[in-house]
KEVEXPA-469413 format. One record per atom (N, C-alpha, C, O, CB): residue number from 0; residue in one letter; atom name; x, y, z. Coordinates in nm, 2 decimals. Glycine has a CB too. Layout:
REM KEVEXPA-469413
PT NUM A CA X Y Z
...
***
This chain:
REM KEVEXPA-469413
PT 0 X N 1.90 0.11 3.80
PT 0 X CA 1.87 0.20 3.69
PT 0 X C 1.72 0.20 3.67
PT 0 X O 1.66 0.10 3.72
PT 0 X CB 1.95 0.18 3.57
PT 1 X N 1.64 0.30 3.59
PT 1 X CA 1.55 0.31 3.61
PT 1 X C 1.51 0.26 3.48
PT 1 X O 1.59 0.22 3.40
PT 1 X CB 1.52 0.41 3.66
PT 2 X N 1.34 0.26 3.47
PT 2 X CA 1.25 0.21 3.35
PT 2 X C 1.25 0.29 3.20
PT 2 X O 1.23 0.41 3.21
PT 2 X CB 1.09 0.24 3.41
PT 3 X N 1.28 0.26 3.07
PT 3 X CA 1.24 0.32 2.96
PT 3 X C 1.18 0.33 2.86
PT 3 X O 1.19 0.25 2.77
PT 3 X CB 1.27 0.33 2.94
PT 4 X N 1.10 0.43 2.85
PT 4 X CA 0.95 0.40 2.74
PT 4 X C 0.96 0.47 2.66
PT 4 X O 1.03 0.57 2.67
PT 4 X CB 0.80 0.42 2.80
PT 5 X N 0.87 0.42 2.49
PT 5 X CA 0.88 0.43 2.39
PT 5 X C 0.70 0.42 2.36
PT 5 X O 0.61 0.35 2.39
PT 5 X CB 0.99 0.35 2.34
PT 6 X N 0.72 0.50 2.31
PT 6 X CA 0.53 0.48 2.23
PT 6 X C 0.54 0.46 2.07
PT 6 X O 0.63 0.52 2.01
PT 6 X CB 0.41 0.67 2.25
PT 7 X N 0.44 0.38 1.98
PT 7 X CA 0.51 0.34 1.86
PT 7 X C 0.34 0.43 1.84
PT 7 X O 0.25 0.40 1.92
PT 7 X CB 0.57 0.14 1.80
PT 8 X N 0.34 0.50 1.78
PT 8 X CA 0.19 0.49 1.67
PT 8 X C 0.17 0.40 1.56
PT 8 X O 0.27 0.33 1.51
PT 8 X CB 0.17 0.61 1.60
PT 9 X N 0.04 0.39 1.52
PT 9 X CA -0.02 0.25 1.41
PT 9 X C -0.11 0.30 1.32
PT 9 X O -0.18 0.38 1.38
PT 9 X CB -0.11 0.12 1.48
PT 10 X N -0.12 0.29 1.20
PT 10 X CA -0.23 0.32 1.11
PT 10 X C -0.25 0.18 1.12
PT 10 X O -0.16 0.10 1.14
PT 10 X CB -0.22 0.40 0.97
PT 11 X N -0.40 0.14 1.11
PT 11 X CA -0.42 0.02 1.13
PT 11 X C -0.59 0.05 1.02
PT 11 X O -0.66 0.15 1.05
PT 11 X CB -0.41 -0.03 1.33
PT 12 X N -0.61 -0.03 0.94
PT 12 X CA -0.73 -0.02 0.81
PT 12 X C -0.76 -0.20 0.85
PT 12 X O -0.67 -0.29 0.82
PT 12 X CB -0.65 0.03 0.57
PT 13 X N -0.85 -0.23 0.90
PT 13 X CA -0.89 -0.38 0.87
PT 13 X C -0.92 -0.44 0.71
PT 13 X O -0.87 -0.53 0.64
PT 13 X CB -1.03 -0.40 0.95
PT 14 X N -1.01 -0.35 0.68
PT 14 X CA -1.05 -0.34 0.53
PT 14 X C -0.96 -0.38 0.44
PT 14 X O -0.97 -0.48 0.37
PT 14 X CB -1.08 -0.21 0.50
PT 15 X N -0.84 -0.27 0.44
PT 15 X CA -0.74 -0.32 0.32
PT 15 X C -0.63 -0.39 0.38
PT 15 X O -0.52 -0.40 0.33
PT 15 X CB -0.67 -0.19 0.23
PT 16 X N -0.66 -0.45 0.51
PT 16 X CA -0.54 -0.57 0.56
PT 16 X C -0.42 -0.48 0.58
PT 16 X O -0.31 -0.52 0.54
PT 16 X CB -0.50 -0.71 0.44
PT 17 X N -0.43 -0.32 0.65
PT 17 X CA -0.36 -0.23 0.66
PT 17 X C -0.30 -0.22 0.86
PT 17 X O -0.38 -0.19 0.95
PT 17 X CB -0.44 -0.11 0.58
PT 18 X N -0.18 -0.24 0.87
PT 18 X CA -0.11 -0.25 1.00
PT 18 X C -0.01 -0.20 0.97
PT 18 X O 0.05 -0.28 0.91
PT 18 X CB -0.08 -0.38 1.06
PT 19 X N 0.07 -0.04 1.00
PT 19 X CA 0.15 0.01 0.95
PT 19 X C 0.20 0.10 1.07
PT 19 X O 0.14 0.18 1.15
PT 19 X CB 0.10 0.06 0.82
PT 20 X N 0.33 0.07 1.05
PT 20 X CA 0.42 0.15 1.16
PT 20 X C 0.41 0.29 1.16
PT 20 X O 0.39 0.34 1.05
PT 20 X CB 0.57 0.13 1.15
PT 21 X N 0.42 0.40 1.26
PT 21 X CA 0.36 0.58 1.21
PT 21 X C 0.49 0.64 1.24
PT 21 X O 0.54 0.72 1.16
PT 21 X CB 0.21 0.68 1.34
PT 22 X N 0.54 0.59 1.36
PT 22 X CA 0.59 0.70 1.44
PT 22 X C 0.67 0.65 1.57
PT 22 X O 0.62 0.57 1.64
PT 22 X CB 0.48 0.80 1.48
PT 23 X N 0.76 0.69 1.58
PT 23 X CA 0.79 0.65 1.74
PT 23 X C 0.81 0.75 1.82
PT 23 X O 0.84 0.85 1.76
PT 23 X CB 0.91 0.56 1.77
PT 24 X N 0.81 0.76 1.98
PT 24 X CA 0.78 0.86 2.05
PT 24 X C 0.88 0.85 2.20
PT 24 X O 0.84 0.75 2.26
PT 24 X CB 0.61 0.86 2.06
PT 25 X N 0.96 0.89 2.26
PT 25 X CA 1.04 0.88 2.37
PT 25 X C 0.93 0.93 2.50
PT 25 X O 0.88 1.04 2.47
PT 25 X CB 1.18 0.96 2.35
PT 26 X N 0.90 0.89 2.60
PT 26 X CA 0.79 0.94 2.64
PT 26 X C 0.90 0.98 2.78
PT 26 X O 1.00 0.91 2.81
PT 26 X CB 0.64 0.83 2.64
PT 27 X N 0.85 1.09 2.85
PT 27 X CA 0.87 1.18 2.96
PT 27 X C 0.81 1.13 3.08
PT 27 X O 0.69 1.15 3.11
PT 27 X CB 0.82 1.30 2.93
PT 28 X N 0.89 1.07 3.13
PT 28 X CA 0.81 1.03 3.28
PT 28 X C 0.80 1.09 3.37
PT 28 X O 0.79 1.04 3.48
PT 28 X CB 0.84 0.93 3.34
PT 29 X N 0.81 1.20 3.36
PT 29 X CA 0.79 1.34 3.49
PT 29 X C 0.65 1.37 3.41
PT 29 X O 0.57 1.43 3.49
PT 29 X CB 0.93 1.52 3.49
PT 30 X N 0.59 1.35 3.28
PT 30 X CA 0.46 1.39 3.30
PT 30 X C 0.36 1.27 3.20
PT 30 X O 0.38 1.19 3.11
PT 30 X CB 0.45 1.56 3.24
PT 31 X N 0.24 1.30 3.29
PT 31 X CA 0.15 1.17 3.26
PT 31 X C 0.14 1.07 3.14
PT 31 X O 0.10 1.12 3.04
PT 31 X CB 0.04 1.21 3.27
PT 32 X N 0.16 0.95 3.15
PT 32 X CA 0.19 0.90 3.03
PT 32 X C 0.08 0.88 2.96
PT 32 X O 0.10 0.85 2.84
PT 32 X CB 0.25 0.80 3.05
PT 33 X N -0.05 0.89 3.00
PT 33 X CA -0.16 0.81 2.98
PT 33 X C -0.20 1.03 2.88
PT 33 X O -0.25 1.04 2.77
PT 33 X CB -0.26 0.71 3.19
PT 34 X N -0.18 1.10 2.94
PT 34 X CA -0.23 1.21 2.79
PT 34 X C -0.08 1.20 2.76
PT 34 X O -0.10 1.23 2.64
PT 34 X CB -0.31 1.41 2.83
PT 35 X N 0.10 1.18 2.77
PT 35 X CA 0.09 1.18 2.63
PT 35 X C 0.05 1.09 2.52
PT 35 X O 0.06 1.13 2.40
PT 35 X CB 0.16 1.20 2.61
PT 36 X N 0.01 0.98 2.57
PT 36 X CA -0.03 0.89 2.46
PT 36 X C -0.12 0.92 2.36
PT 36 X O -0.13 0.91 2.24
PT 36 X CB -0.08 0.78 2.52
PT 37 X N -0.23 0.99 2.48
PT 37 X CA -0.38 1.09 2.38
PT 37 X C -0.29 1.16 2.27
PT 37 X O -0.29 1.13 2.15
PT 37 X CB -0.50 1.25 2.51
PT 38 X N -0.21 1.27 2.35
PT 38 X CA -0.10 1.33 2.22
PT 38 X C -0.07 1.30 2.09
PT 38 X O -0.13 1.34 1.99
PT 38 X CB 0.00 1.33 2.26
PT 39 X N 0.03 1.23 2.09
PT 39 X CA 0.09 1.13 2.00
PT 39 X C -0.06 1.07 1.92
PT 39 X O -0.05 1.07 1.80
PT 39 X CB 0.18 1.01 2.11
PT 40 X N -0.15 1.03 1.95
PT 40 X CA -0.23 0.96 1.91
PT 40 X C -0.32 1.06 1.80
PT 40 X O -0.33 1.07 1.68
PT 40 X CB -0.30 0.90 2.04
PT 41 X N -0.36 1.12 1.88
PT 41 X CA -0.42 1.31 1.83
PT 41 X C -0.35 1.31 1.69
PT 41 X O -0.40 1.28 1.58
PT 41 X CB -0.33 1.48 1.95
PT 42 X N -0.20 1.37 1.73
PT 42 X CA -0.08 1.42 1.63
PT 42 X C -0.12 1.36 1.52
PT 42 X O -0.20 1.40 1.44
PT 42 X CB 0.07 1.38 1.66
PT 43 X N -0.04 1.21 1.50
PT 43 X CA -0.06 1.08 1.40
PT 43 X C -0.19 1.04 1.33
PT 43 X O -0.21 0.99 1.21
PT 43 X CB -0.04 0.95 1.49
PT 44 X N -0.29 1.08 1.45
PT 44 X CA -0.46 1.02 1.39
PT 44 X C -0.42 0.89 1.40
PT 44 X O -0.46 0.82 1.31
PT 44 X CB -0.52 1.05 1.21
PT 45 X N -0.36 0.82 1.49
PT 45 X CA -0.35 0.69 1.49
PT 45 X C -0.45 0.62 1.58
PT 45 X O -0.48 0.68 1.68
PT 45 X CB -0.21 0.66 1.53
PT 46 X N -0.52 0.48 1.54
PT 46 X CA -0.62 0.44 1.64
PT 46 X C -0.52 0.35 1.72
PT 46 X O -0.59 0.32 1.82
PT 46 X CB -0.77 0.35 1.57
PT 47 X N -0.41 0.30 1.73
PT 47 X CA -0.34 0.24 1.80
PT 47 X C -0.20 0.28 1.86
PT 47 X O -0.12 0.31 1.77
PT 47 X CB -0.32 0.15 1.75
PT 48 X N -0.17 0.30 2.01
PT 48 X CA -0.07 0.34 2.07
PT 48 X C 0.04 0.19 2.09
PT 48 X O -0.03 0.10 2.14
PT 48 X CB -0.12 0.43 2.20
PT 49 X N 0.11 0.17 2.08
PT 49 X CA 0.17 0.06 2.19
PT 49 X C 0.28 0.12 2.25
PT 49 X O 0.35 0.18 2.17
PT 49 X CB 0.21 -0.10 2.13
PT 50 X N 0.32 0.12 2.38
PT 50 X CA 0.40 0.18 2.47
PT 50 X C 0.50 0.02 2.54
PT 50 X O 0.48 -0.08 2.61
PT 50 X CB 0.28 0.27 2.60
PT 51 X N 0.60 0.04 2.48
PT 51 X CA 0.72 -0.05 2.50
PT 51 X C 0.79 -0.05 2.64
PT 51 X O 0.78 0.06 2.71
PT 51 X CB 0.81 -0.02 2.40
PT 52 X N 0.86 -0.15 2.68
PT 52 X CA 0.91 -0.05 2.80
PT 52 X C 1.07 -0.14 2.79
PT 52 X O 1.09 -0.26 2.77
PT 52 X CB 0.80 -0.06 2.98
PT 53 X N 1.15 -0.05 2.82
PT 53 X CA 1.34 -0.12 2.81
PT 53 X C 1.40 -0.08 2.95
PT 53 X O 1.39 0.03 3.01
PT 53 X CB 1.45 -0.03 2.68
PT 54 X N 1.47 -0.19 2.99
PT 54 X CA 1.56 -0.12 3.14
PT 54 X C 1.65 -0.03 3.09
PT 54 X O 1.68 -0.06 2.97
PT 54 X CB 1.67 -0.22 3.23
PT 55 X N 1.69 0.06 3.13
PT 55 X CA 1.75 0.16 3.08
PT 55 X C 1.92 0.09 3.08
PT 55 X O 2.01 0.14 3.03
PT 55 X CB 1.72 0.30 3.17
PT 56 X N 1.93 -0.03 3.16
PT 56 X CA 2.11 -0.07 3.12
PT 56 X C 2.10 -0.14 3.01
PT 56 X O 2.20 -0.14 2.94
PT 56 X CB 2.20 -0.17 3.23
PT 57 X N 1.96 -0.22 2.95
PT 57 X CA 1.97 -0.24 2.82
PT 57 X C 1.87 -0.21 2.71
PT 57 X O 1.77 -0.28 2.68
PT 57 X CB 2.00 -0.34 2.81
PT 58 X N 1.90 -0.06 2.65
PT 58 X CA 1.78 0.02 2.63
PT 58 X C 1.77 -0.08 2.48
PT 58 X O 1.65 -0.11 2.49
PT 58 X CB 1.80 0.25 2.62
PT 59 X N 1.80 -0.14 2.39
PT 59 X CA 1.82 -0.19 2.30
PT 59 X C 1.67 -0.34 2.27
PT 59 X O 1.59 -0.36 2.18
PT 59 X CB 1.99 -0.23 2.33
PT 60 X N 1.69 -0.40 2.42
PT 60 X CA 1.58 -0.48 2.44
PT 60 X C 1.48 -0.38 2.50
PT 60 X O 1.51 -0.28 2.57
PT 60 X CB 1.60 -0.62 2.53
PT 61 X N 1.32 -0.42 2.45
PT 61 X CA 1.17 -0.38 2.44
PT 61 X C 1.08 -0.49 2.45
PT 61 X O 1.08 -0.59 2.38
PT 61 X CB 1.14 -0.31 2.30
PT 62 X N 1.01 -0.47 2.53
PT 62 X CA 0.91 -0.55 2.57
PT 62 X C 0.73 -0.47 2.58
PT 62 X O 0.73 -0.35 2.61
PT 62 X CB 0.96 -0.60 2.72
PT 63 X N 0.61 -0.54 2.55
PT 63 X CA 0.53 -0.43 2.53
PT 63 X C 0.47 -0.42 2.65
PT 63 X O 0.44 -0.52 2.72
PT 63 X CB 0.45 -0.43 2.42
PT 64 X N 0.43 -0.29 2.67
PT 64 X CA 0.42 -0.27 2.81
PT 64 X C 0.24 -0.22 2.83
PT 64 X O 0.18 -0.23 2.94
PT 64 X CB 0.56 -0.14 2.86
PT 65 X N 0.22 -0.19 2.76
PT 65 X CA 0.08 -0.14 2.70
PT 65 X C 0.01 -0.10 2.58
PT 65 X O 0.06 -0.02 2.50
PT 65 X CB 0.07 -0.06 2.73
PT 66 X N -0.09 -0.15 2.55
PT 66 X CA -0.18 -0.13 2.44
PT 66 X C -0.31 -0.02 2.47
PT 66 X O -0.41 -0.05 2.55
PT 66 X CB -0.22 -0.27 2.40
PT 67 X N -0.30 0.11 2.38
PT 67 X CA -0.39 0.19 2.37
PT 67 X C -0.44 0.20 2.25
PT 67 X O -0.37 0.20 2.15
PT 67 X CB -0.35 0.29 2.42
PT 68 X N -0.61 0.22 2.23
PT 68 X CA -0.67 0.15 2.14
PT 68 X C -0.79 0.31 2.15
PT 68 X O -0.86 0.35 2.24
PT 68 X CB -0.73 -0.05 2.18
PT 69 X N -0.77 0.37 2.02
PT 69 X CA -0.83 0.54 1.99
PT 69 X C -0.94 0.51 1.89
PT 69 X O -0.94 0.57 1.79
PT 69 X CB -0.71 0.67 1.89
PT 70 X N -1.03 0.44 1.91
PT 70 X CA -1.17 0.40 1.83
PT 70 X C -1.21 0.53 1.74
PT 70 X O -1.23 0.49 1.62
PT 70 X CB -1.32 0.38 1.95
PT 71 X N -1.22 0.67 1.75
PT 71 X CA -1.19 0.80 1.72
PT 71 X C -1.14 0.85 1.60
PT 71 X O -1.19 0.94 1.52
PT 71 X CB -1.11 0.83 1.79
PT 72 X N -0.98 0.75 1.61
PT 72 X CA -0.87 0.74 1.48
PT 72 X C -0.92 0.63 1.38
PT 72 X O -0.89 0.63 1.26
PT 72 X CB -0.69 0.69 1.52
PT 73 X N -1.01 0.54 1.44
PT 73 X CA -1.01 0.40 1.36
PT 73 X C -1.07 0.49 1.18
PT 73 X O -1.12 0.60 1.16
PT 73 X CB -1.15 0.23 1.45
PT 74 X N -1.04 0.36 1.10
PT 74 X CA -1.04 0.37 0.97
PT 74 X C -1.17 0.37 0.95
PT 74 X O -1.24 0.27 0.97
PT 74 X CB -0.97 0.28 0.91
PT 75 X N -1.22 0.49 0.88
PT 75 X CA -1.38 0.51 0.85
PT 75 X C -1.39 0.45 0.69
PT 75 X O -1.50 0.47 0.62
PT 75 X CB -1.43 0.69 0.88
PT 76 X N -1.28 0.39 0.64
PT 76 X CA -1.32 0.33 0.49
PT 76 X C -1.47 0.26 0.47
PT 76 X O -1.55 0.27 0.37
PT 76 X CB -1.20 0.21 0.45
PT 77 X N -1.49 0.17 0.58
PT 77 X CA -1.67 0.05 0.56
PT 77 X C -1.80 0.16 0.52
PT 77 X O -1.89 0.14 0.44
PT 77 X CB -1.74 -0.05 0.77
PT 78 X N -1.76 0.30 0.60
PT 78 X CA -1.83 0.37 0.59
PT 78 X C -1.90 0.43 0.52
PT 78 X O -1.97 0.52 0.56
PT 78 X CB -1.80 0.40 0.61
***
């Protein structure tokens, strides 16, 4: 069986000690994973993607499979 991925979005504030779950995302592997991540990222305004990955006989366990990091989204509060 094949591979299964999940993208989590993050609001993430250093400032106010802020790490907060956004969103989760089933990602399409017939098309590039790497813009939808930009997507999802866009959508949310999130500066952090993490992309999980599960065997599909046990979609239940998640392991992280990648970290994408949107400098873009980060928290302009210091500012």
């Amino acid at each position: 069986m094949g591979q299964y991925y999940i993208a989590v979005t993050y609001d993430v504030c250093e400032h106010n000690n802020l790490y907060e779950y956004m969103n989760e995302y089933h990602l399409d592997l017939s098309i590039d994973m790497d813009k939808q991540i930009r997507e999802f990222a866009k959508m949310d305004v999130a500066p952090i993607v993490k992309v999980y990955e599960s065997d599909a006989s046990d979609p239940g366990e998640f392991i992280l499979y990648k970290e994408y990091k949107f400098k873009k989204y980060e928290c302009g509060c210091n500012q």
